[in-house]
Phi, psi and omega in degrees: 000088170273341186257134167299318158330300229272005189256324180264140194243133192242137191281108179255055203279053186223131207313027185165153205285342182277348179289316170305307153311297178320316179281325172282346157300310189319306188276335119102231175312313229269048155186158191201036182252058175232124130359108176249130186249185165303330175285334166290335184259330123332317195264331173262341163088198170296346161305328190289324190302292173311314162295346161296317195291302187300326151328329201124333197277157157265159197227135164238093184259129164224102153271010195357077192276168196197106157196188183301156187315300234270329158319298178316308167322288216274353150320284160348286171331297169263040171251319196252002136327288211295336185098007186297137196260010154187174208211172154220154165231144176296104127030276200258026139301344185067157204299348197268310184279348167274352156289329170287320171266012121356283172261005185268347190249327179275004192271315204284123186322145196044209204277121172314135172270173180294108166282126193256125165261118181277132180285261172242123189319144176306313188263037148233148192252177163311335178280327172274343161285320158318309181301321174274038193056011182271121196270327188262191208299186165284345165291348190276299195298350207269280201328287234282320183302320188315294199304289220282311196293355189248311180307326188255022148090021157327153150256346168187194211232156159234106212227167183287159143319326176304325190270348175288307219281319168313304182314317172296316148338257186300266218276313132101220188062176183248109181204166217281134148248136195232136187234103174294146170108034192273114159215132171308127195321116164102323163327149159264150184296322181065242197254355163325119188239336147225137218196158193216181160272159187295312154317313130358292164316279186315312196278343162283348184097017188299142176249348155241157177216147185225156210215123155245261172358281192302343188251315166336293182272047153299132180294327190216107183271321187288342177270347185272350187259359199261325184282281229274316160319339176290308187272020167262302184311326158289322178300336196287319199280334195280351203297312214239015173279000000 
């Protein structure tokens, strides 16, 4: 992964394909990543995906889908239709339905997307894990989540920062961490409960980081997106002295 651009996930966290448009003109160069989420995708269907992809762009679709295997497959299936270059599945969907949608992405013509098993949501802290019946910490479920999503042939995982570097640690391979909940220093957090810098991120060992807000809501979004690119590329080079 050389180009740093290949790092950054621009977030579209935004109610319509013009709105969408809008934004990706704004950032313009300085990213070629972007996150199509449930709301753009609720609103806009499988089109905002394909005119992104026919732009240039690359598509990060997260949908976190989470149902019986053979649902999953078959989602999956017409997600790597569209040409999407990476994708998310729940986690805790268990080993069966992330084998499905596994293979269901290597199955797919041309180039497989990446399939991501989302671990524990960013925006639960330990108290909300607890509330839903997970008794141990939140670094324990993120790894057990990992093991069974790598063992069951995921390429990577979507985990907080806190949780990276332990993930390189424990589960170890070469597979994708991808980390949300990125705010540039002195940024609000919003709804976020864990959450870092883009540097923070790159030195824990994260291979992507997705960025909405701070660069979406920006006065100048292609220069805010430029700044961070920046600081993961001095964090990569200092890395690698």
């Amino acid at each position: 992964m050389t180009d740093p651009r290949e790092r950054l996930i621009v977030a579209l966290d935004v109610p319509s394909a013009a709105a969408a448009q809008k934004m990706v003109a704004a950032v313009g160069d300085s990213a070629s990543i972007y996150k199509v989420g449930m709301q753009l995708y609720t609103a806009e269907g499988p089109q905002v995906v394909r005119d992104l992809i026919a732009s240039g762009r690359k598509v990060f679709l997260d949908l976190k889908f989470h149902d019986i295997p053979n649902t999953v497959g078959s989602a999956i299936r017409e997600a790597a239709g569209l040409g999407v270059y990476m994708l998310t599945v729940h986690g805790s969907g268990g080993g069966k339905m992330l084998r499905a949608a596994a293979e269901s992405a290597k199955a797919a013509l041309g180039s497989a997307p990446i399939v991501l098993a989302v671990t524990v949501l960013t925006s639960m802290d330990q108290n909300d894990l607890n509330a839903v019946g997970v008794a141990d910490e939140v670094a324990h479920q993120v790894v057990r989540l990992a093991r069974i999503a790598i063992q069951s042939g995921c390429g990577g995982v979507v985990a907080s920062v806190q949780e990276a570097a332990l993930l390189r640690k424990e589960v170890g391979g070469n597979f994708a961490i991808v980390t949300p909940g990125i705010r540039p220093a002195g940024s609000a957090i919003g709804d976020q409960a864990r959450v870092a810098t883009p540097a923070e991120a790159i030195a824990a060992g994260a291979t992507h980081i997705v960025v909405g807000r701070p660069i979406t809501g920006a006065s100048d979004p292609s220069n805010a997106a430029r700044e961070i690119i920046a600081e993961m590329s001095e964090i990569a080079a200092e890395s690698r002295l």
